[in-house]
Structure formats: C-alpha cells, structure tokens
C-alpha positions in Angstrom: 17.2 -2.6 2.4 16.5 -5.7 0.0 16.8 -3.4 -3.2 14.2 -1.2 -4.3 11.0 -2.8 -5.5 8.7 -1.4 -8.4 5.8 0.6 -8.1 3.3 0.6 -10.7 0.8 2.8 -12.1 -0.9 0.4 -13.2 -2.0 -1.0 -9.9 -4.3 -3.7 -11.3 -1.9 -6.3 -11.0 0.1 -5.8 -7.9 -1.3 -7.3 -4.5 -0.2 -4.2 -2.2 -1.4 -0.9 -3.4 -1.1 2.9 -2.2 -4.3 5.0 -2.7 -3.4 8.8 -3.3 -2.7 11.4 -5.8 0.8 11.2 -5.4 0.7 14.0 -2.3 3.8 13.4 0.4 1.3 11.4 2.4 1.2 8.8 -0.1 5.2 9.2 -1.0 5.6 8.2 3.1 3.0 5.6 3.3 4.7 3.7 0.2 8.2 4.1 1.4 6.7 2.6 5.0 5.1 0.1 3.3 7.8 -1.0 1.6 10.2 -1.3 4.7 8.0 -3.3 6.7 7.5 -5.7 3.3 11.4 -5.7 3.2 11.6 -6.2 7.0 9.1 -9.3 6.6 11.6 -10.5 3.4 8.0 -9.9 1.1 8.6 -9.2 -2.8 5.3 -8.5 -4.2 5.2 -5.1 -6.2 3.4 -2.2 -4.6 0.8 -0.7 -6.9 0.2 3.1 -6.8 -3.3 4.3 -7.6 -3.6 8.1 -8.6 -6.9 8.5 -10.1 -9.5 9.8 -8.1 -12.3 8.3 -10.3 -10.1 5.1 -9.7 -9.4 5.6 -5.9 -13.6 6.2 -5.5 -14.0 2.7 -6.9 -12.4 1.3 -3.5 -14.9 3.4 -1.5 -11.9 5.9 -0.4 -13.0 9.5 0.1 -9.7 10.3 2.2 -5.8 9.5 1.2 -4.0 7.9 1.6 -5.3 4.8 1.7 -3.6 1.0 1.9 -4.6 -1.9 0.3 -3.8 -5.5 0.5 -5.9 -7.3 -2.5 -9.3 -5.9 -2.7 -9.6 -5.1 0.8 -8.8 -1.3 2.0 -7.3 -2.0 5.5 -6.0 1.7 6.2 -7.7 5.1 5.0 -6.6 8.6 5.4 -3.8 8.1 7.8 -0.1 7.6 6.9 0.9 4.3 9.0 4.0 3.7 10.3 6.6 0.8 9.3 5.9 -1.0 12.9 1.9 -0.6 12.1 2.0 -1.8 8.2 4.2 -4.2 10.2 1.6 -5.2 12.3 -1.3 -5.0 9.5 0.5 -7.4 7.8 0.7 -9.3 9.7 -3.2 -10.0 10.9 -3.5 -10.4 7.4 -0.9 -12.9 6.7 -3.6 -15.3 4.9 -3.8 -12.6 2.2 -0.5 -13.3 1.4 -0.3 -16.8 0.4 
C-alpha cells in the first residue's frame, strides 16, 4: 500500500467521501475505497461524513453511501475494491 492516507471529519474539503455513522459498513467501504485510490496511484484525502443531519443533505436515507465531489455515486451498499475500481473509473473526469 502507498501509505495510509487521511480521513477527515471534516469532509467539506476532501473530493472522495464516505457517508455513514461510522458502522463496519462504512469502516469497509473506506478501507475499499482507499485500495482502489491506491491501486489507481490517486492521493486525494477521503472525507468521512457522520452526521445524519449532514448525510440527509446529500439525499442519503441508507449507508453507506460514496461520493466523488457532489455527486453520490453508490448508496447503501458496501462496494468492493474492483467496483470503486470501476466507479472510478467512469468517473475519471471528476478527477481532474
């Protein structure tokens, strides 16, 4: 692995963000997440989002959720490394 990369709480800044309360759903979805970034040689900081007052602004009834800037691309299912993979991929443009 490429050396673990910061999560923040204060998700306002970071690109890539994990929707949840902090339940082992969301603990796997950020630790997939951050292989497949690491796989693909991405940096960017992965924001964690806890708040459910916070995690209703995004539309998000179910956790946990993924988002790449303002847009929610996976909701109530924990993806795999090979499918963040692959999300990341459609959504390459996102990342420039």
């Amino acid at each position: 692995m490429l050396g673990k990369k910061k999560t923040t709480e204060n998700a306002d800044d970071a690109f890539v963000k994990i929707l949840g309360t902090g339940c082992r759903n969301c603990k796997v979805l950020e630790e997939n997440t951050r292989t497949a970034m690491a796989e693909l040689g991405m940096k960017q900081d992965i924001g964690h989002v806890t708040e459910v007052a916070e995690i209703a602004k995004y539309g998000v009834m179910l956790t946990p959720a993924l988002v790449f800037g303002k847009e929610v691309v996976s909701v109530g299912k924990v993806l795999k490394t090979s499918e963040v993979v692959d999300l990341i991929n459609k959504k390459k443009e996102m990342f420039k």
